[in-house]
Phi, psi and omega in degrees: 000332187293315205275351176269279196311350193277336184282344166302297177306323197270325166324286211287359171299302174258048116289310172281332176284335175292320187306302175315336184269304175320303185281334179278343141327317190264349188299328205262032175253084193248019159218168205287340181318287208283348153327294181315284210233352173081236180229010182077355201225050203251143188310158187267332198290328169328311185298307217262333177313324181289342192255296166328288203300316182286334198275324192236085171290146150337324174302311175317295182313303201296309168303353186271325179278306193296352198263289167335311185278336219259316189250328160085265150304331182292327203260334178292330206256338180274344184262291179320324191288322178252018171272318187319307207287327200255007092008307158303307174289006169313282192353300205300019184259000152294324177279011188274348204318312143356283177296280271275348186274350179268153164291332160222190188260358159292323166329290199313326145307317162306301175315346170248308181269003189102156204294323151004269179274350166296314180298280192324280156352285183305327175304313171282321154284334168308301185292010169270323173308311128355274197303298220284326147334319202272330189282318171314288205282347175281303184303349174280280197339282204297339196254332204272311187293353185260327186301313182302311218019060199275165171280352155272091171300355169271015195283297144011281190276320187293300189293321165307317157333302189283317167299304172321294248271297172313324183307318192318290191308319187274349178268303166307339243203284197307316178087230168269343158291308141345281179321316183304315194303294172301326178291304170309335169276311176301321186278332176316321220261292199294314146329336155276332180280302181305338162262009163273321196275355189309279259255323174292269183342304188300310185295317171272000148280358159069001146310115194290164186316322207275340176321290206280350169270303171336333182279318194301296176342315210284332215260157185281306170332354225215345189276145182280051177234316155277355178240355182261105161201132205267138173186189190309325200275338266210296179314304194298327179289324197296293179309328181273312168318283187320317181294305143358285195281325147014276152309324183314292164306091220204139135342285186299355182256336190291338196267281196319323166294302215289338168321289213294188180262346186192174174295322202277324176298342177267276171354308167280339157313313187294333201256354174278296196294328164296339178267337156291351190266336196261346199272318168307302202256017144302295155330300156347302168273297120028293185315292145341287222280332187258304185321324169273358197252321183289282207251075205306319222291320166358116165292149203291332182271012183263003186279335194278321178311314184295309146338290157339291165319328200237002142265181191245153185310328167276348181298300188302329163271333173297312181293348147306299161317302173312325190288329194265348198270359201266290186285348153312297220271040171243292224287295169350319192246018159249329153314300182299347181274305165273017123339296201276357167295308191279331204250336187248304179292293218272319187297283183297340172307327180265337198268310186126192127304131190230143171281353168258149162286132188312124192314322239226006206281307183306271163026288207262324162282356139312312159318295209264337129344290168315315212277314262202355122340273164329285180317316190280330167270355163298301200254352144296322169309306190266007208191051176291004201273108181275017199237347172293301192313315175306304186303325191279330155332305186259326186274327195269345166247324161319238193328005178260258192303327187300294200290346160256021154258320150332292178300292161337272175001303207267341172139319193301097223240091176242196180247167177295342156275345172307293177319311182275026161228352174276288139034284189288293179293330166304296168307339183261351183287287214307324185300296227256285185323288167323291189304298174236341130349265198286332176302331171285159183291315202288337195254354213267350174253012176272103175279097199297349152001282179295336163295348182262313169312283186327310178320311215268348167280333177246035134310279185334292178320317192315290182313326173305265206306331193255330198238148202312152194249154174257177199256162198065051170243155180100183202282164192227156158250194206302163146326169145254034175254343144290299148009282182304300165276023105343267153331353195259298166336283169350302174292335201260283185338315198298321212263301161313307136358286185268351164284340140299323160309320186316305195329313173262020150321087187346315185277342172276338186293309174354299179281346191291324166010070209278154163302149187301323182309315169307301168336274182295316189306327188289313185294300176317295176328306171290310159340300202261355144273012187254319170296334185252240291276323177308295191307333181255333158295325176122207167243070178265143170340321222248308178285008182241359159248016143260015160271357177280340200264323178286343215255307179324310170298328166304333179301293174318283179324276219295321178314313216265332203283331208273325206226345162255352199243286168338304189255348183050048192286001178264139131321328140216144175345078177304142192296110243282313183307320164330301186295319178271025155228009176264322165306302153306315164337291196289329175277006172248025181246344171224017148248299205290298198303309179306007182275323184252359117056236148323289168277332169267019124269029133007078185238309182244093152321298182299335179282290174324291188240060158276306157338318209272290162357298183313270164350294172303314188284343170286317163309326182284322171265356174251344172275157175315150170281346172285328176303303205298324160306303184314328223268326227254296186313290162340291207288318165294011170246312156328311209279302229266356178261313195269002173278312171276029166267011183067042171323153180261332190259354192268144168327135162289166177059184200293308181010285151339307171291299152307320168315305209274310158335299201283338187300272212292335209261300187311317168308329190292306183286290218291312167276000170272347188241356084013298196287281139003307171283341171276319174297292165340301197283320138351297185283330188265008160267334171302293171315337179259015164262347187280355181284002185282322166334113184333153190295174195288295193317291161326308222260003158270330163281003162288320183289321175316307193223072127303083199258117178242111176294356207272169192284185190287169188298137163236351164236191169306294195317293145006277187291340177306291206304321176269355170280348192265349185271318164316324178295312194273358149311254154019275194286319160302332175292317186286318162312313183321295192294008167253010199278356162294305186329131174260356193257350168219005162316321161299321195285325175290336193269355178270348166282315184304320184281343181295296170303350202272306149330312129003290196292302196289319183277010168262304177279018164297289195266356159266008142279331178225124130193230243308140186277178159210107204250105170312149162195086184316121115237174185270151151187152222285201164287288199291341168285332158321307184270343182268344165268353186265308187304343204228349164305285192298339239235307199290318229272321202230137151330301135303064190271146173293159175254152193222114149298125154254113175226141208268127173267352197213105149343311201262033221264173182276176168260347171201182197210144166236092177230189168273105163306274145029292174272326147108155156301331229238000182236350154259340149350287198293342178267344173284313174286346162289302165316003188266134179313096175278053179210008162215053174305336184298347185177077175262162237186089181236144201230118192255105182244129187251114179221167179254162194191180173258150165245146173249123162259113179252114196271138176275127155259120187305317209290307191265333175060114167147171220229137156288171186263155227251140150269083222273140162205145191289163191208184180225109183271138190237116180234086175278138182212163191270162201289316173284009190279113149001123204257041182252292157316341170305154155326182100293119161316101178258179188249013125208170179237150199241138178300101168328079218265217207249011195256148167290037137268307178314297176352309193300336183284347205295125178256110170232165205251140183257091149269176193293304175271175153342080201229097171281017171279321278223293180301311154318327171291271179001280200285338170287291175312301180314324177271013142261010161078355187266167164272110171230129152244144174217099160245043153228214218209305202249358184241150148176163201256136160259072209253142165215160182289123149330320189234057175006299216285333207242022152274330187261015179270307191301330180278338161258039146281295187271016179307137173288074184283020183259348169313312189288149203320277179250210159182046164324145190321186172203120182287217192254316179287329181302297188325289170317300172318326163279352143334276175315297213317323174263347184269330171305318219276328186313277171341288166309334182257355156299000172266351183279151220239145180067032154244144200290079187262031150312284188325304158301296139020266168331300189312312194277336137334277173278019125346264159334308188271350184245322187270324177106225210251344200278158196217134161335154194283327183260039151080348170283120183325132193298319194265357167274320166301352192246008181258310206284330197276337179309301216287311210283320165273013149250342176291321195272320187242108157233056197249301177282146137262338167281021145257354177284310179322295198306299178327311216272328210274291196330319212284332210293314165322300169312310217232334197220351166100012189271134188312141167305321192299313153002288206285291186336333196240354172238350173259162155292148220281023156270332138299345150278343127335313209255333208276330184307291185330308216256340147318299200294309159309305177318313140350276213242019196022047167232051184287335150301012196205350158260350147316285197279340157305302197285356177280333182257007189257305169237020159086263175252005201271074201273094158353100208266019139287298160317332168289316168272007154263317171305329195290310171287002193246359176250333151325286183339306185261007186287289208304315207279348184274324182319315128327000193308325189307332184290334176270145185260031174235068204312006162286319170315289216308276195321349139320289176307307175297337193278354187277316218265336166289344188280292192265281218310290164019292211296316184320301183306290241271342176273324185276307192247204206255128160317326206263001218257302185278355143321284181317280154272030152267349210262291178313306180294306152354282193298278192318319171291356184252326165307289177295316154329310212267327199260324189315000000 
């Protein structure tokens, strides 16, 4: 009695938890959106169980094993074609973007053609819906009374009832949600069932695999000869797949896409769930496959019984639970689609769009749950035959609804009489087929479904092109949300591509390099399996000179570690890369090809691939793990194709099997302890970098009293530096306080040095900053943009995808800028453009066009403008995907560059934000040292313009400095030269000691320097880059607090003497050094640094502008240094000049202002120049 009642038990059991789930699922369902389609935010494995689940009905199961035993190969090959052929059509789930805002696929259709063929479409799927609801519940019926074998024949029909009746409620009530859930419970529990009983059936024929592939070879049903032969049945399978996949294109899968969050999260639904869909139903077939190998004789309605029989009674009920959990989870997601068909298509199709929403819709689609419920166990009652029902499936909808969504899909834009004559042609092919067509004997297996799709698509063209059109009709081109993913392809391929090339790079053979230790262990190792392998196959000719060729190579290795590497008998290096591709060679020359070999000179199976087995697993641990997977995956997928192919020469029995079971599980340990030993090596370089790290004591007061000196903010840039050193102040004090915990102290205390570091290099950069010193290189666009792509993918969890579109013919192939900067500036402008309310599939669009910059240079000295400078550039216009192209910028065909005067200055066109946007400032300064252009008016737009070529603006602004301006340019002997050498590598060597100076910077400086004055030499006879170091060095000796008056000291005279634009300074230095070099102009000018002094001394008392100060230090070095030279000059006016100022002005300025020892120094100086012009009178 238990065993009759226990399968009883376990239905209502899984029955009652779907009901629970179905309804805890449905509470939150209060509009028709989320009824339909949900919140859009469902997991893709979410997805793909629901898609799986509605995909694999009962029907599937039972016909696929009685069809496999009763036709054999032919029906496997027909079920393979169409999980392939719709595997394949993933792509077109790229092309939905269009669609994705609709609730069903009838909308979607309305939305091109009109509200018509929107009505149709629903009509005709509810009633494709009908039959298949009707095939559920008959295949529940007929497999659950064979599962019971109960002594009650109403038992059955009471469980199937009860089962409809529930899908019903939880369907009605729950909504898309709800369905989704219960689908996922479903798919679980038959995707689980089903390869136990796979598995349970094998184990009961008591045969080894090569038995049953051996049987199978034998029987005709089973040969590809009977089924590739070309005749009607031949036809018929090819037209019944393509009809098949047809169907495919459904509501429900078309509801599931409208599911995902984007085309590319629908694409991977498809392409995940067609590849779980070929791994089931291969089980499936497996299934099929041992039951005719058990039973050949067997009738197709004795297979289910038979089954039944050979199992024990909880088997029977779990394959009962598979059965209902199978046919539910179809029938469920066919209720809920057409609910939402009646209640959404037909209803707003007849009513019109109302700007209030229908009162009544869930209401009616529940209502309409319930009707199409009913309807569907009615017509199981009069109309049980599943294999009519299916046919009757594909004739009522194929040919109606495919093909013209198929077009739409594609691009295809007609009117609602186009549709309804495709329509038309459809329904009268199908008709017209059936009736006299499919009535002949020759013809009678062939199903015209797919002859009616065709028909009814080239109605449509037909009608488009012959019959008059309204305009915005005819093919669109794609989105850009295809575009985008194109373009993404494109790229990624492109970047695989080179990253295969890469492989054989030198610095990567490189890393391939081996250990001495490896070396001889891998080299003995190949000896001494080369050596057992000679003893035990024998000495045949053919086979001892290719153990001769591995044992040489086993040679080489132990040779080269032993006597070059050990005794060090070369005299030069061999080259790291040599070795790791000469390594490589011999290894794959004495694992994989000696693998096959192996097997195809094949003599002691069980030795061959113990051998073989050894071999792999040794490839795996010593090659990199991605090689070691390449060398390893094949060849076990070889192994697992010539084992069902029956070799005649392959181990007999399960053999085979276990090796390959045993194969994997060992493959398995090497790569689980492979990851692990990476991990390991990981921690143990972290730990020898933390020993580098400041002692625990210290670095906890640097986190306490991170103390920031610098004066208050007077600008933005200024307040950016002190709020992030605050920030990170904060959070180190906060970390600090968990340093009790011993179980994360280590890791917390490598955050503390991390922030500490942080802190110290932020208060760093709000007293001085960051410069940014260009290193102009070429590269092309698209590398440029595959490197911004591979910037953002590192930088954000979520990176936007980026549409790129060429707006210009004339656009370059390639640009010279710091690549580096950017990249690191378009970044910033793409994640500033991202929606935040779509972080999840943010969406950014990049228009590239070409235009000009004009530079209008200012001379501070003389005030007046050079004649404007033109150079081609490139306009960058990023926006996020929802910005309007009515908001875009207008593109002009030049821009004039932002120079040095406070009138330009009122144009800087920028976005006022409301807060803080420290990106906004990283854009700035990265555009200015490039000479760019930025506009920002919006939050989601902005314009970028930059030059194609960087180096040849700043070639062209020292190219036209008026160097015939310098005085003179006397020869320069050989010893002058040197002397002037030293001269700059000391002061470099010294002012590189002063703290917080850059010597990038100091570098740069002294180049151009160099580079720009020559040979020219100063009025007092001194080299122009020598005078401007030695006067550099005097103001670091009096300010060694600062680097911008050294900076400055060094710039200025370039301006003064050779004409270089401010703007120069502006785009490669930082704006505290164009500033001070601005300053110190402007004093130089109008001569009144004493009198702008002593104004700001009587205005604020003692509060002396500590700018102004630093423009005095330089400007009485200049004249400390030029008197200190007097001898040099050949004009004794100039001196006496100098001398009467500086006993008049300067004197005092130092002694009211500056260092007592400052004005000493020069009385000191003017005294000796006046005994020069005395001495010369």
């Amino acid at each position: 009695m238990i065993q009759l009642t226990m399968p009883l038990l376990m239905m209502g059991f899984f029955l009652t938890l779907t009901l629970l789930v179905g309804l805890f699922f449905s509470r939150k369902t209060t509009t028709l959106r989320e009824y339909a389609v949900g919140n859009k935010k469902f997991a893709t494995a979410t997805l793909v169980a629901t898609v799986l689940a509605t995909n694999f009905g009962g029907a599937i199961l039972v016909r696929t094993i009685q069809q496999v035993h009763n036709i054999g190969l032919y029906w496997i090959i027909l079920s393979l074609g169409v999980s392939l052929a719709r595997w394949l059509i993933s792509p077109l789930a790229l092309r939905m973007a269009p669609f994705m805002h609709h609730l069903s696929m009838p909308e979607s259709i309305g939305s091109i053609y009109g509200k018509y063929p929107r009505i149709i479409t629903s009509l005709a799927s509810i009633c494709s819906y009908i039959a298949t609801i009707a095939v559920q519940i008959t295949v529940m019926s007929q497999t659950i009374g064979i599962c019971i074998n109960s002594v009650n024949p109403n038992n059955p029909k009471y469980i199937t009832i009860l089962a409809t009746l529930i899908l019903i409620v939880y369907s009605a009530f729950g909504g898309i949600r709800a369905v989704t859930f219960t689908d996922v419970l479903q798919f679980l529990t038959f995707s689980i069932i089903i390869p136990l009983l796979t598995w349970f059936m094998f184990e009961n024929i008591h045969k080894p695999a090569t038995e049953v592939i051996s049987f199978l070879c034998t029987q005709d049903k089973f040969q590809f000869s009977t089924v590739f032969h070309f005749d009607t049945k031949l036809i018929g399978t090819i037209l019944l797949i393509l009809g098949a996949v047809a169907a495919f294109i459904e509501p429900t899968t078309m509801q599931r896409i409208y599911m995902s969050s984007g085309p590319i999260q629908a694409k991977k639904v498809l392409v995940y769930s067609g590849l779980f869909d070929l791994i089931i139903k291969c089980i499936i077939f497996l299934l099929g496959l041992f039951v005719y190998v058990a039973e050949p004789a067997l009738l197709k309605t004795d297979i289910w019984p038979y089954i039944m029989e050979h199992i024990s009674p909880f088997f029977t009920g779990l394959v009962s639970i598979s059965l209902l959990a199978m046919t539910m989870s179809t029938a469920d997601s066919c209720l809920n689609i057409c609910a939402v068909m009646v209640s959404h298509d037909i209803v707003e199709s007849i009513r019109g769009k109302k700007s209030n929403s229908y009162a009544y819709q869930l209401q009616l689609a529940r209502l309409t749950t319930l009707f199409v419920g009913l309807s569907a166990m009615v017509l199981a009652l009069f109309y049980n035959d599943l294999l009519k029902l299916m046919f009757l499936i594909l004739d009522v909808y194929v040919p109606i609804v495919t093909a013209s969504f198929f077009l739409a899909i594609f691009g295809f834009r007609g009117t609602g009489r186009t549709a309804l004559i495709g329509m038309a042609t459809g329904v009268v092919t199908i008709l017209v087929w059936n009736k006299w067509v499919r009535s002949l004997e020759s013809t009678m297996d062939i199903d015209g479904a797919f002859v009616a799709m065709l028909a009814n698509g080239l109605a449509m063209l037909a009608a488009h092109y012959l019959l008059p059109q309204p305009s915005g009709t005819g093919w669109v081109e794609p989105d850009d949300e295809l575009k985008q993913i194109r373009q993404a392809n494109a790229r990624k391929k492109a970047r695989r591509k080179a990253s295969f090339k890469a492989l054989f790079l030198r610095d990567n053979l490189a890393k391939l390099k081996p250990t001495s230790t490896i070396l001889i262990g891998v080299g003995i190792y190949i000896t001494i399996t080369t050596l057992l392998t000679l003893g035990i196959i024998g000495t045949k000719k053919y086979l001892t000179a290719w153990l001769i060729l591995q044992i040489v190579v086993g040679s080489c290795f132990v040779g080269y570690a032993v006597f070059f590497q050990y005794i060090g008998s070369l005299k030069r290096e061999i080259p790291s890369w040599i070795i790791g591709k000469y390594w490589l060679i011999g290894l794959i020359f004495c694992f994989p090809i000696n693998t096959f070999w192996h097997w195809w000179y094949i003599t002691d199976p069980l030795f061959t691939e113990t051998l073989v087995l050894t071999h792999l697993a040794v490839a795996l641990w010593i090659l990199p793990l991605d090689l070691g997977l390449l060398v390893t995956i094949p060849l076990t997928v070889i192994y697992f194709i010539c084992f069902t192919s029956g070799l005649p020469c392959w181990p007999s029995g399960n053999l085979p099997l276990y090796l390959l079971g045993e194969r994997l599980l060992i493959f398995s340990l090497i790569i689980y302890t492979k990851l692990q030993v990476t991990a390991q090596e990981n921690q143990n370089r972290y730990l020898r970098n933390k020993q580098k790290l400041r002692e625990e004591q210290k670095l906890k007061n640097i986190a306490y009293n991170l103390h920031i000196t610098s004066p208050a903010a007077h600008n933005e840039l200024e307040e950016d530096g002190l709020i992030l050193e605050k920030v990170v102040k904060d959070v180190t004090q906060s970390i600090t306080f968990l340093d009790g915990n011993p179980l994360y102290k280590q890791d917390f205390q490598s955050i503390i040095n991390k922030f500490s570091e942080w802190a110290l290099f932020l208060k760093k950069q709000a007293k001085s900053k960051d410069h940014i010193l260009l290193l102009p290189t070429e590269i092309t666009l698209d590398d440029l943009i595959n490197r911004v792509e591979n910037a953002l993918e590192r930088e954000i969890q979520y990176a936007p995808r980026l549409l790129i579109e060429h707006k210009d013919h004339m656009l370059p192939v390639k640009i010279t800028c710091d690549v580096n900067q950017i990249i690191h500036l378009l970044v910033t402008a793409v994640v500033r453009t991202i929606d935040p309310d779509h972080l999840d599939k943010p969406f950014v669009k990049i228009q590239l066009h070409t235009t000009q910059l004009k530079y209008k240079i200012s001379d501070p000295i003389e005030n007046e403008y050079h004649p404007l400078m033109d150079f081609s550039a490139i306009a960058l216009v990023i926006s996020n995907a929802t910005v309007l192209p009515t908001e875009f910028p207008k593109i002009q065909n030049s821009y004039e560059y932002i120079t040095d005067t406070p009138e330009d200055k009122k144009h800087t066109r920028t976005l006022t934000p409301a807060c803080m946007d420290l990106g906004k400032k990283t854009i700035e300064r990265i555009i200015h040292a490039h000479y760019g252009y930025l506009e920002m008016s919006t939050q989601k737009v902005m314009l970028l313009v930059l030059p194609w070529n960087v180096t040849n603006i700043r070639e062209e602004m020292i190219s036209k400095l008026p160097m015939e301006s310098l005085t003179s340019e006397a020869p320069i002997t050989e010893k002058e030269q040197g002397d002037a050498m030293m001269v700059l590598m000391h002061f470099h060597d010294y002012v590189c000691q002063i703290s917080e100076v850059d010597p990038g910077v100091i570098a740069e400086i002294l180049l151009l320097l160099r580079r720009c004055y020559g040979v020219k030499r100063h009025a007092s006879g001194q080299l122009f880059y020598v005078r401007a170091v030695g006067i550099a060095q005097l103001v670091a000796t009096w300010i060694f607090h600062s680097p911008k008056p050294i900076y400055a000291a060094l710039l200025y005279d370039l301006i003064r003497y050779t004409r270089l634009p401010l703007s120069y300074i502006k785009s490669n230095y930082n704006i505290g050094i164009f500033c001070f070099v601005e300053n110190v102009l402007s004093i130089d000018k109008h001569q009144e640094l004493a009198e702008s002094l002593f104004y700001i001394s009587n205005r604020f008392k003692e509060a002396i502008n500590q700018d102004h100060l630093s423009v005095l230090y330089i400007k009485l070095a200049e004249r400390l240094y030029d008197l200190r030279h007097a001898e040099g000059y050949t004009k004794l006016e100039e001196v006496k000049y100098m001398v009467k100022e500086t006993l008049t002005v300067d004197i005092e300025l130092a002694r009211n202002y500056l260092e007592p020892e400052i004005a000493t120094a020069l009385e000191t100086a003017a005294q000796h120049a006046l005994e020069i012009c005395k001495g010369q009178i």
